[in-house]
C-alpha positions as CSV (number, residue, x, y, z in Angstrom):
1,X,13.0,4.1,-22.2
2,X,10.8,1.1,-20.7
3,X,8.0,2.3,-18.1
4,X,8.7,1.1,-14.5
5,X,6.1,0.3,-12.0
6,X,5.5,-1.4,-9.0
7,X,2.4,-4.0,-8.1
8,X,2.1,-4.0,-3.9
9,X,-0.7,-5.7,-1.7
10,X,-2.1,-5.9,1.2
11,X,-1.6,-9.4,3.2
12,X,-0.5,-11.4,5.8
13,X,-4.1,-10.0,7.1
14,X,-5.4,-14.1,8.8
15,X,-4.7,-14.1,12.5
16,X,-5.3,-17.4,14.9
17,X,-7.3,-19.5,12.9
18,X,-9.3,-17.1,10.9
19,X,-7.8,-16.8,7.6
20,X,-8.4,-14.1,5.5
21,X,-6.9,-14.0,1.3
22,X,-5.2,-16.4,-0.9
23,X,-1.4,-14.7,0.3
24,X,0.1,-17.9,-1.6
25,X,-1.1,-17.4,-5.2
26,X,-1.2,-13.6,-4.7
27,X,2.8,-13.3,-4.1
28,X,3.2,-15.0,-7.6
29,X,1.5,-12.0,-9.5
30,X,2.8,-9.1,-7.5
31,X,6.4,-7.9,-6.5
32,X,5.8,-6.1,-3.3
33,X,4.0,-7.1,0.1
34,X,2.4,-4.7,2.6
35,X,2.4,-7.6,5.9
36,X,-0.2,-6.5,8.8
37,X,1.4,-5.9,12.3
38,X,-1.1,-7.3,14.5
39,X,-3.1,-4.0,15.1
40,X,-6.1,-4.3,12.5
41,X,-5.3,-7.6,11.5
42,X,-2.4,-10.4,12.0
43,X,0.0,-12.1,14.4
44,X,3.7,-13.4,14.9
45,X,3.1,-16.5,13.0
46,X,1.1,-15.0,10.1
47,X,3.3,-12.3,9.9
48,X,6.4,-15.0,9.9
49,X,4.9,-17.5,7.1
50,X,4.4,-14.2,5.2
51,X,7.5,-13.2,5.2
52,X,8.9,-16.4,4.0
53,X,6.2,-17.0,1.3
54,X,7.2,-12.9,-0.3
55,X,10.5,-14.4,0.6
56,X,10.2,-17.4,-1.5
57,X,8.2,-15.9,-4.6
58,X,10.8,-12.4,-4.7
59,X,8.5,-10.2,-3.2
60,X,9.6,-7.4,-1.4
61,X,8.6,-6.7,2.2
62,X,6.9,-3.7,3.5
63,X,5.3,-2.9,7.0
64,X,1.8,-2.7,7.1
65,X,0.6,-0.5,10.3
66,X,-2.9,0.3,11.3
67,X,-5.2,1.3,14.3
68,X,-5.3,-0.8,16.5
69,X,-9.0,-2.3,15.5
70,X,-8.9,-5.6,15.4
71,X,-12.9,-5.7,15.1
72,X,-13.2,-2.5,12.6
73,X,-10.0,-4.5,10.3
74,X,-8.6,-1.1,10.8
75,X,-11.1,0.9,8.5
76,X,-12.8,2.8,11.7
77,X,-11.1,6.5,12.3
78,X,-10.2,6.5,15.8
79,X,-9.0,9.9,17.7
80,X,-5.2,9.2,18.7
81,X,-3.0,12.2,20.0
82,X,-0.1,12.6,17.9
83,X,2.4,11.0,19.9
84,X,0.4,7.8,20.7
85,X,-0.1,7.5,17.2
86,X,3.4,7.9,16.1
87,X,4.9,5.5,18.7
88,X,2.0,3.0,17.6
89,X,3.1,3.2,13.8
90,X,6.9,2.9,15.3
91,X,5.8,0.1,17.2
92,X,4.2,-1.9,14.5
93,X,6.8,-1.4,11.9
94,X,9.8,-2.9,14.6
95,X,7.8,-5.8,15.1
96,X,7.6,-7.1,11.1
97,X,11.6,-6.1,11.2
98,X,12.2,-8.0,14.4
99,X,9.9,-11.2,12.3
100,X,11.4,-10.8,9.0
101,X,14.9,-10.8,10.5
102,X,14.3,-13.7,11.8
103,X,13.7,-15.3,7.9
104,X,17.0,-12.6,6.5
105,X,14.6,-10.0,4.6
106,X,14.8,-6.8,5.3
107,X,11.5,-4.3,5.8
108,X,12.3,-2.0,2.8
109,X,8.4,0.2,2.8
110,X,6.2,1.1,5.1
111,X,2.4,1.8,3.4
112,X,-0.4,2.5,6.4
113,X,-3.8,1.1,6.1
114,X,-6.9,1.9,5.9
115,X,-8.3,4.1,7.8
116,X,-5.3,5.5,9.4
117,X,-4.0,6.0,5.8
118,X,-7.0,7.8,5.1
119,X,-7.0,10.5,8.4
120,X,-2.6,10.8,7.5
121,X,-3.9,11.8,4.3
122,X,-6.1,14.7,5.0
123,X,-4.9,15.6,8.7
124,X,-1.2,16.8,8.8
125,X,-0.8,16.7,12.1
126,X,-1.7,13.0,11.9
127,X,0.6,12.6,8.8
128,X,3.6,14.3,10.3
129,X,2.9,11.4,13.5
130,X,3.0,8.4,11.4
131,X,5.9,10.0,9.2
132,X,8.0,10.4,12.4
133,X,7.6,7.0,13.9
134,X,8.7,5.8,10.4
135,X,11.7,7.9,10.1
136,X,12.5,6.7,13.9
137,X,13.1,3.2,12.7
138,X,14.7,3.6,9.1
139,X,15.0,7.0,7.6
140,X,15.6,4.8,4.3
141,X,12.1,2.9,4.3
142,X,10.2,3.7,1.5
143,X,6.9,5.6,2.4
144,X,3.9,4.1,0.0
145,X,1.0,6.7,-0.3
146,X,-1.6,8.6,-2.3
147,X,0.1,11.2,-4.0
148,X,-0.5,15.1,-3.3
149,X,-2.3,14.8,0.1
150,X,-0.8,15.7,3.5
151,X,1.1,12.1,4.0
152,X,2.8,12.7,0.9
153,X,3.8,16.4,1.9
154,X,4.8,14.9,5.3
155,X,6.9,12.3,3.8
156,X,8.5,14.5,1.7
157,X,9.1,17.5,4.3
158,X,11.0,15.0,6.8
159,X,12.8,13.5,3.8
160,X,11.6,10.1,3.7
161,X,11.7,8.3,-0.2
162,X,8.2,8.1,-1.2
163,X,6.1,6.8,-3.5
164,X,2.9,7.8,-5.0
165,X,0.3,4.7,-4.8
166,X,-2.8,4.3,-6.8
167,X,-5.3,1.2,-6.6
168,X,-6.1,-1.2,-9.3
169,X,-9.5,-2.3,-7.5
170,X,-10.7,1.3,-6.5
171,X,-12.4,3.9,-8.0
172,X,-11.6,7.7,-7.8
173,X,-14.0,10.9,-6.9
174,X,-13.0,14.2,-9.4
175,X,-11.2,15.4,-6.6
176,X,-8.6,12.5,-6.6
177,X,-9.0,10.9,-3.6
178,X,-11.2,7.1,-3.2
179,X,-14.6,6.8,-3.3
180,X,-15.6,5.7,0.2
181,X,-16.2,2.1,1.2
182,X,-19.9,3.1,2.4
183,X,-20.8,3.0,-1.1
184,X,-21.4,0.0,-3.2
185,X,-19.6,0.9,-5.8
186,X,-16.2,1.8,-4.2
187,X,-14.4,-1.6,-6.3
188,X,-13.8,-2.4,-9.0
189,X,-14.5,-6.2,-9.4
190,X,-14.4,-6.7,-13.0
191,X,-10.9,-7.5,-14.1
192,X,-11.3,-6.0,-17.8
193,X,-12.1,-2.8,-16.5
194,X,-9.2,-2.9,-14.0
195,X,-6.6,-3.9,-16.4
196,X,-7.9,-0.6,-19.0
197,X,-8.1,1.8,-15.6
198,X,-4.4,0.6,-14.5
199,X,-3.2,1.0,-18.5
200,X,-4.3,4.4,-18.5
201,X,-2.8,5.4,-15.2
202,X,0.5,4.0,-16.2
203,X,0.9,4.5,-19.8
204,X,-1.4,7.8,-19.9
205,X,-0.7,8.8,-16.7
206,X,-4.5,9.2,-16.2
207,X,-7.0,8.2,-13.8
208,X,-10.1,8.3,-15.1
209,X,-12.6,9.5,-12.2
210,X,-16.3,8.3,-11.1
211,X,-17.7,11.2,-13.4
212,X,-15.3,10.8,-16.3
213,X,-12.9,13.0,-15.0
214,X,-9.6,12.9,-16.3
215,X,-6.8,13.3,-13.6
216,X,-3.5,14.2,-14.6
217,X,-1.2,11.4,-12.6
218,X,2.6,9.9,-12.2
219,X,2.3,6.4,-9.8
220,X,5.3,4.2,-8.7
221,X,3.3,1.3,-7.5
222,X,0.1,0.1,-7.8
223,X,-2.2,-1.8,-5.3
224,X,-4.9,-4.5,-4.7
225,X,-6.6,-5.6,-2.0
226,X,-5.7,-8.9,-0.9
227,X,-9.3,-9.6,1.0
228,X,-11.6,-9.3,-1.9
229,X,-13.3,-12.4,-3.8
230,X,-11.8,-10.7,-6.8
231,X,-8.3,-10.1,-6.2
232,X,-6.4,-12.6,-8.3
233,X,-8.7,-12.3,-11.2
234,X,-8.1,-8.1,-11.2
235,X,-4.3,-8.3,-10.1
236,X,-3.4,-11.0,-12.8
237,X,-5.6,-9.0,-15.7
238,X,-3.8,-5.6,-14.7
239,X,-0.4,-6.5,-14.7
240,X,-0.6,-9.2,-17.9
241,X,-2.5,-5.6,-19.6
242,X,1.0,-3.8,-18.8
243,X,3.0,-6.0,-19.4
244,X,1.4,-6.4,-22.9
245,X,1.6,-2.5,-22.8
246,X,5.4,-2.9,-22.5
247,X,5.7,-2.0,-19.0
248,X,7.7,-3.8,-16.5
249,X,7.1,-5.0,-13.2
250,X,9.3,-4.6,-10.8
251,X,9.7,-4.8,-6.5
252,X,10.0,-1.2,-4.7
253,X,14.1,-1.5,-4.2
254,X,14.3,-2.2,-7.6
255,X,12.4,1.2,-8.6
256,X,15.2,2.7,-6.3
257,X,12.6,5.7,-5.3
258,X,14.4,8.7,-5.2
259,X,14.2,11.0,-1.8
260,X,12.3,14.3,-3.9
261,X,12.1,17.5,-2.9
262,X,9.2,18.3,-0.2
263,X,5.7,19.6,-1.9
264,X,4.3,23.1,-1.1
């Protein structure tokens, strides 16, 4: 039976006339897009032309939500009450379908950023927020997260399809979350060594931690960063390694993720 897996990324991230990642030669390498909402990072006309370019290349397209930072680019925790946050994730995710509508894509995944990803993921109060503005637009979207942590268990306990992400360009603690941005060595900028970490995830189902850890792992989709220097040279290395490892590639609908039974 041929291994599945999905490549996603972060993009449509350029707002006004800053511009921010090379969104056009990225969309030929992966197969799914997460598009920024205009919180941390993009606008109605970015968020348009991206659509049309994943459009164009037979990517699939997936809301991108964040705090609403544009200065931080979303990777600053900010203290929301549940609510707020919940309508601002609903909020975010009916703007890309109201934009992509407009081009005839549908939004099929909804993956939160930064550091709102990161407080979901530990907070379940937080999680069960951005869960329920999800499931308040589409109960069908596709929630992309880190497996095992609270917006996993979330997703799972309102019954939203989910599936577990893990990072191409990021290194893991022993514990099996990220290693934090703060430190230098959080990437992983060298394209050989991100197409043998994304092999062994995928084909060993192993990440390999900071320490040499071995973590036990099963991953639907993997992801890069579209706003690092290095992101076409590590996405095109990982997924030529796989498929030279016999895996295929595929978008997020074509995985057809499964709603699974909530996590204790």
């Amino acid at each position: 039976m041929t291994t599945t897996v999905n490549i996603n990324a972060d993009m449509g991230e350029s707002f006004g006339r800053y511009t921010l990642g090379d969104d056009a030669s990225l969309l030929k390498i992966i197969k799914s897009a997460n598009i920024a909402c205009g919180m941390h990072a993009g606008d109605p006309t970015v968020m348009r032309r991206t659509v049309e370019l994943a459009k164009a290349n037979g990517v699939s397209v997936g809301a991108h939500p964040g705090f609403n930072d544009i200065w931080g680019f979303g990777r600053r925790e900010m203290q929301m009450r549940a609510n707020d946050l919940e309508n601002l994730v609903a909020y975010q995710i009916a703007a890309l379908a109201g934009i992509s509508s407009m081009v005839g894509v549908p939004v099929t995944h909804v993956k939160p950023h930064g550091a709102l990803h990161n407080v979901a993921s530990r907070d379940p109060d937080m999680a069960c927020a951005v869960v329920k503005g999800i499931k308040a637009i589409d109960p069908n979207l596709v929630l992309v997260c880190l497996a095992t942590l609270e917006l996993e268990k979330a997703g799972l306990a309102i019954g939203l399809p989910v599936a577990r992400e893990a990072y191409i360009d990021r290194v893991y603690e022993d514990d099996g979350s990220l290693r934090s941005r703060m430190n230098d060595d959080a990437m992983i900028h060298d394209p050989e060594v991100a197409a043998a970490h994304v092999v062994r995830m995928i084909v060993d189902r192993t990440i390999v931690s900071r320490s040499g850890k071995r973590i036990p792992c099963t991953i639907d989709s993997l992801c890069v960063h579209g706003d690092e220097p290095t992101t076409l040279a590590t996405a095109a290395a990982a997924r030529k390694a796989l498929e030279q490892a016999g895996v295929r590639i595929a978008t997020l609908p074509e995985m057809n993720i499964a709603k699974r039974a909530a996590v204790g």
